[in-house]
C-alpha positions as CSV (number, residue, x, y, z in Angstrom):
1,X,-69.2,-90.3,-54.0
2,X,-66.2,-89.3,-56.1
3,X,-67.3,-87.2,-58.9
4,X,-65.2,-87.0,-62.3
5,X,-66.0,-84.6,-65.2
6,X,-63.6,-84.2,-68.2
7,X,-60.8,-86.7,-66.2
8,X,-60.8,-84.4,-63.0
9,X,-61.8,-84.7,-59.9
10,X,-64.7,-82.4,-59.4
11,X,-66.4,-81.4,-55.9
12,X,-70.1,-81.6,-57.8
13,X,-72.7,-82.8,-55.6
14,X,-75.5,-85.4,-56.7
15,X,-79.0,-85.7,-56.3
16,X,-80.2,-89.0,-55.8
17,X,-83.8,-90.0,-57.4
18,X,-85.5,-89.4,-53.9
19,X,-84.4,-85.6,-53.5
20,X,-81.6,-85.9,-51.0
21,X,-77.8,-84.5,-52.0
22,X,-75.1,-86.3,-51.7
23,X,-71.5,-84.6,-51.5
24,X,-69.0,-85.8,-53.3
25,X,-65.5,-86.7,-51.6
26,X,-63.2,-83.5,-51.0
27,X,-59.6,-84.3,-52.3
28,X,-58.7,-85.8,-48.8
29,X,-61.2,-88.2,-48.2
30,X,-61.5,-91.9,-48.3
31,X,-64.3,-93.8,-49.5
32,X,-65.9,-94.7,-46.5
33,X,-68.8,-97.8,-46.1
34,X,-71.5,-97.2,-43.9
35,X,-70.4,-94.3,-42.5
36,X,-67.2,-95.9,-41.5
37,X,-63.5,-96.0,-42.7
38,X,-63.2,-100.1,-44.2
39,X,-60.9,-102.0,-41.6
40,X,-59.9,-105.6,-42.6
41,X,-59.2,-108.0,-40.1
42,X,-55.5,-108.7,-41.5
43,X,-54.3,-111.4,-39.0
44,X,-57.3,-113.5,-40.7
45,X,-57.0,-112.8,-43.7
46,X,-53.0,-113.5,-43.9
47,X,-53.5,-116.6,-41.7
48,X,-56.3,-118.0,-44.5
49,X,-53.5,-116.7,-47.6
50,X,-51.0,-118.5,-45.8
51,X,-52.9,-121.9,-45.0
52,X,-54.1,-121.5,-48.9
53,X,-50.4,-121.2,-50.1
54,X,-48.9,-124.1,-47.8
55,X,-51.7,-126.2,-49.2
56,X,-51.2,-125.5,-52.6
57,X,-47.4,-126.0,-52.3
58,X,-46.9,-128.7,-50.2
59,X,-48.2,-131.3,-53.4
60,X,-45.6,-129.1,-55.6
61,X,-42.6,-130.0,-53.1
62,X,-43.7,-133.3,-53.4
63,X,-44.1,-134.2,-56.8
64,X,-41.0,-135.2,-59.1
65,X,-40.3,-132.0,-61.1
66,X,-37.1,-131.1,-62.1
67,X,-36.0,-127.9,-60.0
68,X,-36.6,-125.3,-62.8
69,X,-40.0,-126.5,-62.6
70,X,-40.4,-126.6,-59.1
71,X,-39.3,-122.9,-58.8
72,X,-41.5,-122.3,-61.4
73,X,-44.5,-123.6,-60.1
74,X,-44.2,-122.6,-56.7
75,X,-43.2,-118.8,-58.3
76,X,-46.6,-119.0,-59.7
77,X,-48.3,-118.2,-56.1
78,X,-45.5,-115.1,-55.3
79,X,-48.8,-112.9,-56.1
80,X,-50.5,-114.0,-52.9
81,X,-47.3,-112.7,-50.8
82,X,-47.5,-109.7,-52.2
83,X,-50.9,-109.5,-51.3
84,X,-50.3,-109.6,-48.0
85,X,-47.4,-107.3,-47.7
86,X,-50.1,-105.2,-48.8
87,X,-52.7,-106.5,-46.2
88,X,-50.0,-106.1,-43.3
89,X,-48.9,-102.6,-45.1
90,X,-45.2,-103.5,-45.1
91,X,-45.3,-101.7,-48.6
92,X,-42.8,-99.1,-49.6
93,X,-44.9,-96.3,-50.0
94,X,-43.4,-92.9,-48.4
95,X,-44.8,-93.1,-45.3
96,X,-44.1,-96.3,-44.3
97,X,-40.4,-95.8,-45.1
98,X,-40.5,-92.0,-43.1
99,X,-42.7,-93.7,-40.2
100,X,-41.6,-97.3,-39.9
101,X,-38.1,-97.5,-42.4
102,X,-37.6,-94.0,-40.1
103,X,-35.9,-92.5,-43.3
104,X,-35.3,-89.1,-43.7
105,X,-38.0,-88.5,-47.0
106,X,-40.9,-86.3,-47.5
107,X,-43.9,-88.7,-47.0
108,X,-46.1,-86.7,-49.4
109,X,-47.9,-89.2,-52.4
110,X,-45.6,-89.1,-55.6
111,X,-48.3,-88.7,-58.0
112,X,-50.3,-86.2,-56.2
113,X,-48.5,-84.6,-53.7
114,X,-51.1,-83.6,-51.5
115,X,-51.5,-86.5,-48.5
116,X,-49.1,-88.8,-47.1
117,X,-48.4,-91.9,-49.3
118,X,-50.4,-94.9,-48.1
119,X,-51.9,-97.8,-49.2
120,X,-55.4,-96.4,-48.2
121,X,-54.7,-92.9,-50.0
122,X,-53.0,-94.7,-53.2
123,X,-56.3,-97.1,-53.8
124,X,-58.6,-94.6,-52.7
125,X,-57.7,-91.0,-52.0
126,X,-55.2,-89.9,-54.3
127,X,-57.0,-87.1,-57.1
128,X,-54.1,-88.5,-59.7
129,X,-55.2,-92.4,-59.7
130,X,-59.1,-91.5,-59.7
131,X,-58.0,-89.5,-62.6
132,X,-56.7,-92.3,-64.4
133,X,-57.2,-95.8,-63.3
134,X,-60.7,-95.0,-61.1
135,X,-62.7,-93.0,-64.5
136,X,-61.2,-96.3,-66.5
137,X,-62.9,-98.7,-64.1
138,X,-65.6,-96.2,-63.8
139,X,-66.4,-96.2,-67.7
140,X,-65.6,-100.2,-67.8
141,X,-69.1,-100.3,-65.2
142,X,-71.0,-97.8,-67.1
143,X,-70.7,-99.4,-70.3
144,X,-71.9,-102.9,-68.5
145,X,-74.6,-101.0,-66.9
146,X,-75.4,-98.9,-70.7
147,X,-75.4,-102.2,-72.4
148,X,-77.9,-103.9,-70.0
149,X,-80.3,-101.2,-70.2
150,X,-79.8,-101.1,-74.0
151,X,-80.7,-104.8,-74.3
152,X,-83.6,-104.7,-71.9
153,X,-85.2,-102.0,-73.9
154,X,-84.4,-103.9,-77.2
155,X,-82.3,-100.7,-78.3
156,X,-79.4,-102.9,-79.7
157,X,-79.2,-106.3,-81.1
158,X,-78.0,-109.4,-78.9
């Protein structure tokens, strides 16, 4: 668990309902699922984008718009490429351009500078997004989960 208090990242630990403690993620660690580091099959998952973007611009190719529109439409489904540049983690974080670019640059993360700067650490290890855009997400799902326990014990009106 990542524990935030007051916007920080704090190393609290939790006890869960049946006793047990569990420790909250030091500022190095990934979330991990089941005990394991998440690993996505990326060939599949770029190989079902691409089919799913060919499909969907092969009818756009073959209708009669005018090429603003064309570029338009097609420019529509950019998103799903950069999706998988992130998938195949050909983004331009720091370590990929010290490691694979080979440039001479400290790999350390820009916002926290405390681990190397990749794509795993930016969504889920970096102490200055959990600060930010994880306690955002964070209170988004608490107020979902507040307001269905306020309705189901007829504390507010519907």
């Amino acid at each position: 668990m990542l524990s935030i208090q007051q916007g920080k990242v704090s190393d609290k630990e939790f006890e869960l309902e049946d006793g047990q403690i569990s420790e909250s993620l030091s500022k190095h660690e990934s979330y991990k699922y089941l005990g394991q580091s998440r690993r996505l099959q990326h060939k599949a998952i770029k190989d079902k984008v691409s089919a799913t973007y060919l499909q969907r611009v092969a009818p756009i190719l073959k209708s009669k718009l005018n090429d603003r529109n064309t570029f338009k439409a097609i420019n529509t489904f950019a998103a799903e490429g950069f999706v998988m540049a992130i998938q195949d983690q050909v983004v331009a974080t720091r370590n990929y351009r010290q490691h694979i670019l080979t440039e001479q640059i400290d790999d350390k993360c820009r916002k926290c500078h405390q681990s190397g700067e990749t794509i795993q650490h930016i969504i889920s290890g970096c102490s200055a997004v959990a600060q930010t855009k994880c306690l955002h997400r964070h209170n988004e799902i608490a107020n979902i989960i507040h307001q269905a326990i306020a309705k189901k014990h007829q504390l507010i009106l519907t």
